[in-house]
N, C-alpha and C positions, 0 to 999 in steps of 0.2 A: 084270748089266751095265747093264740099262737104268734101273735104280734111283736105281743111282750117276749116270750121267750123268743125267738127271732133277732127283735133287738137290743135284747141283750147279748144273744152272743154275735153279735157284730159289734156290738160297742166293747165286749171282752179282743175281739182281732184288732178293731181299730186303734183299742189303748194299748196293745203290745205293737203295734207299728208306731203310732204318736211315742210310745219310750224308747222305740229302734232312733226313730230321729231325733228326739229332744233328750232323751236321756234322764238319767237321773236328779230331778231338779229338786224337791223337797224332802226337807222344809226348805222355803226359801230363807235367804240370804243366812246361812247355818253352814259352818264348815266340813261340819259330819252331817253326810245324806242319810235317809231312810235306805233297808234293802230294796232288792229291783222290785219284787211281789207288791210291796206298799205303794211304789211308783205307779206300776201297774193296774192298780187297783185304784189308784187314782184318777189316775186318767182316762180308765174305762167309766167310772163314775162321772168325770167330766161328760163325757161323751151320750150318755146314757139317754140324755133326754134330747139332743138333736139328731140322734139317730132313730127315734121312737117316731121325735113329732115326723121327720123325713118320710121315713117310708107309712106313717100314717095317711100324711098328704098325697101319697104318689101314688099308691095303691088305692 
């Protein structure tokens, strides 16, 4: 349990840094962006499961 919650909130810090540098990208190829939250929330979602298997492996 504490794994999971761990890396989730790592994968919530990582996708607020992954949108500091990539920014507001989706939708893609869309003129109007989603707000930052939706970005964020994105990209934490991205992140969710290479952050899990990672420190799965490592620890």
């Amino acid at each position: 349990m504490g794994l999971i919650v761990l890396s989730t909130i790592l994968s919530i810090i990582l996708g607020s840094c992954a949108w500091l540098v990539i920014g507001d990208k989706f939708p893609l190829n869309e003129e109007r962006k989603w707000p930052a939250a939706n970005n964020i929330f994105i990209y934490a979602v991205c992140l969710l499961l290479p952050v899990y298997l990672f420190i799965f492996f490592t620890f």
